[in-house]
C-alpha positions as CSV (number, residue, x, y, z in Angstrom):
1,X,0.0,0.0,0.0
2,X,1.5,3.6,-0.7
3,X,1.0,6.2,1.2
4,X,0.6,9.7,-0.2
5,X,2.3,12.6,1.4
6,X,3.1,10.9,4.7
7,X,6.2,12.8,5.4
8,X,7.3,16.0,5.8
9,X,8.7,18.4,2.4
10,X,12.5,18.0,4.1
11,X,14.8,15.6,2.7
12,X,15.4,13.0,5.5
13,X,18.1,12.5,7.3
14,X,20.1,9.4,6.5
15,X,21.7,8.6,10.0
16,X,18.5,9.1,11.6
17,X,16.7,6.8,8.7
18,X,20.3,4.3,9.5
19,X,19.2,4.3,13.3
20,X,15.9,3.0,12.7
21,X,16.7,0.5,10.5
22,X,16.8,1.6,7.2
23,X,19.4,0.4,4.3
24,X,19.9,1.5,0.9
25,X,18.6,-1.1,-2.3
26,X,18.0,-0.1,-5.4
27,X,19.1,3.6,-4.5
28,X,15.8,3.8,-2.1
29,X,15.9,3.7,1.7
30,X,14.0,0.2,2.5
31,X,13.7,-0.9,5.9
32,X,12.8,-4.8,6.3
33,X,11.2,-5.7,10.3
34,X,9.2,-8.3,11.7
35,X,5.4,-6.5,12.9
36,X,4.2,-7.3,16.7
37,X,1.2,-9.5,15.1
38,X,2.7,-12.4,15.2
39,X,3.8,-14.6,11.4
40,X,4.2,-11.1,9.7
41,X,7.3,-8.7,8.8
42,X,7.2,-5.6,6.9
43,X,9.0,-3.7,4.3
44,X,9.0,0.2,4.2
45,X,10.3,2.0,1.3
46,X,10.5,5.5,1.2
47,X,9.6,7.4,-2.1
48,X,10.0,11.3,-1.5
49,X,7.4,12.2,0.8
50,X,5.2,9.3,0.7
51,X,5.9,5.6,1.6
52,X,5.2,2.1,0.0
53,X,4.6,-0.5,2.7
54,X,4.2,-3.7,1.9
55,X,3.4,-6.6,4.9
56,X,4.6,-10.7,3.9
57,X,3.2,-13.7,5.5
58,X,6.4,-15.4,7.1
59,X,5.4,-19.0,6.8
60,X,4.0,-18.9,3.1
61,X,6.5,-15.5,2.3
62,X,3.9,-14.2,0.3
63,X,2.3,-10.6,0.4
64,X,-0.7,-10.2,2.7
65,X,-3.2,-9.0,-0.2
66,X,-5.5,-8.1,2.5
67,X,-3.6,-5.1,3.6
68,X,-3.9,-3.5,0.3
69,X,-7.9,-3.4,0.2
70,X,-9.1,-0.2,1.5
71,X,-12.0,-2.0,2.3
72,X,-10.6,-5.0,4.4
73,X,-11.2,-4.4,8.1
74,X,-10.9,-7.4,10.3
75,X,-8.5,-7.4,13.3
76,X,-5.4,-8.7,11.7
77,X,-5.9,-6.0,9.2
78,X,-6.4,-3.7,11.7
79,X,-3.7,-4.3,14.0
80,X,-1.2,-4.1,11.1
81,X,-2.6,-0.7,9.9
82,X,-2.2,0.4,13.2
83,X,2.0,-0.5,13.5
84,X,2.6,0.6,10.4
85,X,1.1,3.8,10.8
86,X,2.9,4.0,14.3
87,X,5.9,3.4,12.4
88,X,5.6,6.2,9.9
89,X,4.6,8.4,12.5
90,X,8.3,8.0,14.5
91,X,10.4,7.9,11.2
92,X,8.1,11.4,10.1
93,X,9.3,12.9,14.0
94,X,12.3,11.1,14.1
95,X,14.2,11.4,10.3
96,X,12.4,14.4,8.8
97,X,12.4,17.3,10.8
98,X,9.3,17.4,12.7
99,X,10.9,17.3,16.3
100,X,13.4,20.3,14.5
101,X,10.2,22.1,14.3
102,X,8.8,21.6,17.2
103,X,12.2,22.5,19.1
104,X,12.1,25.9,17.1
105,X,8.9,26.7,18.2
106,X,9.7,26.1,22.1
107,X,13.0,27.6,21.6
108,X,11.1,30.8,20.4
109,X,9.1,30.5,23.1
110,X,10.9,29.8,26.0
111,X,13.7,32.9,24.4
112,X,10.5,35.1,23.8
113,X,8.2,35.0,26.6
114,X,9.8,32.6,29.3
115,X,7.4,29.9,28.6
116,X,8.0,26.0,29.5
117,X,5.7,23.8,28.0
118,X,3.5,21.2,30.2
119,X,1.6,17.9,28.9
120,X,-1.6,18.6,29.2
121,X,-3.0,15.4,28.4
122,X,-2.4,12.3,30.2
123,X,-0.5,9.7,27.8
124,X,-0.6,12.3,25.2
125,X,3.0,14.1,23.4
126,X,0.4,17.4,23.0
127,X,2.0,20.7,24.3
128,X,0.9,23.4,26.0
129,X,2.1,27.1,26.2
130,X,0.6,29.0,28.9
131,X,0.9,32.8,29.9
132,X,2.1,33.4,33.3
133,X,-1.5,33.5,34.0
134,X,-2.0,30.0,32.9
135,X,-4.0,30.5,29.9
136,X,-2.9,28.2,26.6
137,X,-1.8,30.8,23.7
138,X,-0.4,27.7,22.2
139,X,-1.1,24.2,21.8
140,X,0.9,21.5,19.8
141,X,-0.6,18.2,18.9
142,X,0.3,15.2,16.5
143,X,-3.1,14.7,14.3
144,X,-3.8,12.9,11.4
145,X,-3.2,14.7,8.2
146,X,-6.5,14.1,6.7
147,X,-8.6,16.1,9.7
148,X,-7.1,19.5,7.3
149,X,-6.6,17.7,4.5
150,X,-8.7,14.4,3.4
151,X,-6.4,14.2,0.6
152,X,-3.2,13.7,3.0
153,X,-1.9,10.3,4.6
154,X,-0.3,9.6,8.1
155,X,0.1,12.3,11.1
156,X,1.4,16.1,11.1
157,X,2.4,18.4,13.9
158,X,0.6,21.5,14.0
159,X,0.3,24.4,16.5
160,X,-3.5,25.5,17.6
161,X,-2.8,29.7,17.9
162,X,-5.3,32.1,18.6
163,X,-5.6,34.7,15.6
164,X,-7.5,37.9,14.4
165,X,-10.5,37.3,12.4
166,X,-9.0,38.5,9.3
167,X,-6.3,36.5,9.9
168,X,-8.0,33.1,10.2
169,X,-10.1,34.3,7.1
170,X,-6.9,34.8,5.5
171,X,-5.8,30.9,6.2
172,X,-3.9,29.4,2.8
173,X,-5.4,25.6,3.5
174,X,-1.6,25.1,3.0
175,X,0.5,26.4,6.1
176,X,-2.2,28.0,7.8
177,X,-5.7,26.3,8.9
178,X,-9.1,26.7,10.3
179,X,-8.4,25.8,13.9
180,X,-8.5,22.1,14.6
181,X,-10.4,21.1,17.6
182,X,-10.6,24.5,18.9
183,X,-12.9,27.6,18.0
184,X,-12.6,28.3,14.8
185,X,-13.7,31.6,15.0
186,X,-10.9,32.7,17.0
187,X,-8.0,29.9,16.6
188,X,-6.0,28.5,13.7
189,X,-4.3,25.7,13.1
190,X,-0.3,25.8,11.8
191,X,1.3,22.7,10.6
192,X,4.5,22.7,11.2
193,X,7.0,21.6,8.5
194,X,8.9,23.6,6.0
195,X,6.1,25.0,4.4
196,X,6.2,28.1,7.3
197,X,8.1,30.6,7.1
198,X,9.8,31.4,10.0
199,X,8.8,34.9,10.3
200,X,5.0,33.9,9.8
201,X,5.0,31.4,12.4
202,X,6.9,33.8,14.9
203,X,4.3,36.7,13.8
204,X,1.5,33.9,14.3
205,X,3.0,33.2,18.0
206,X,3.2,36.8,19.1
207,X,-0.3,37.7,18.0
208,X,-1.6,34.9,19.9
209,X,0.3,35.6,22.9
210,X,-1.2,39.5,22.8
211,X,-4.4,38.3,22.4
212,X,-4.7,35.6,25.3
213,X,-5.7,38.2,28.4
């Protein structure tokens, strides 16, 4: 199965892809691992920003057809869906940037206004920049693409920030979204890749900090 847009626009980083696995063959970074469901291995190759995964049954060696059909949702299915998404997710944070992203952000932050993030959310990697007051002016989540883009694969970082009406009118349905999960009429959504500029995203920061009272 291939999975469209799954990663961010940087180039990855080939120690980082080395760490978890990943060899060259045939000039493409493949990675080759047994899944957790038991009789079943995986291989991952990675083509630009999207990522062909393919799962083999170990005691016949053949491909499990049933992972291809969009359709097919029974609990082997499932479960394999599930790791390999899990997967995708820690080689998108882990080789591609994200976590650079998300360190930029704090390190504004933190340099800017003082602010240490908290996890607000038990079990969750979401976090939360507060105002001295203990307000959120910020709010960092890993969501799945599709909820601002149905056309997009796997999970993106993004940063809830509370905005001026005419700015979250102006949102690009690129960079810049609706808010996700939080009042749209006052919050947007950033996704956090290469996409921002930095100047935006710092602009987007301070005018959410202002307006959190």
């Amino acid at each position: 199965m291939r999975y469209e847009a799954c990663f961010p626009h940087d180039a990855p980083d080939p120690a980082a892809l080395s760490s978890l696995g990943f060899r060259l063959a045939d000039g493409v970074p493949t990675c080759e691992t047994d899944a957790k469901t038991q009789g079943f291995r995986f291989r991952y190759r990675i083509m630009g920003r999207a990522c062909d995964v393919a799962v083999y049954d170990l005691d016949s060696g053949w491909e499990y057809d049933l992972f291809n059909v969009p359709s097919s949702s029974g609990a082997t299915v499932t479960a394999l869906r599930e790791e390999a998404e899990a997967f995708m997710r820690a080689v998108a944070r882990e080789c591609f940037g994200v976590r650079r992203f998300r360190e930029a952000v704090l390190d504004y932050c933190r340099a800017t206004y003082g602010t240490e993030p908290d996890c607000p959310f038990e079990g969750d990697e979401a976090q939360a920049l507060r105002k001295p007051s203990g307000k959120w002016y910020g709010l960092m989540m890993n969501i799945p693409a599709d909820r601002l883009d149905k056309r997009r694969k796997g999970n993106v970082d993004v940063l809830n920030l509370k905005a001026l009406p005419e700015r979250i009118a102006a949102a690009d349905g690129v960079s810049v979204f609706p808010a996700w999960h939080m009042n749209k009429k006052y919050w947007l959504t950033v996704l956090l890749d290469s996409a921002i500029a930095p100047d935006l995203l710092h602009a987007l920061i301070d005018e959410s900090y202002r307006l959190v009272k």
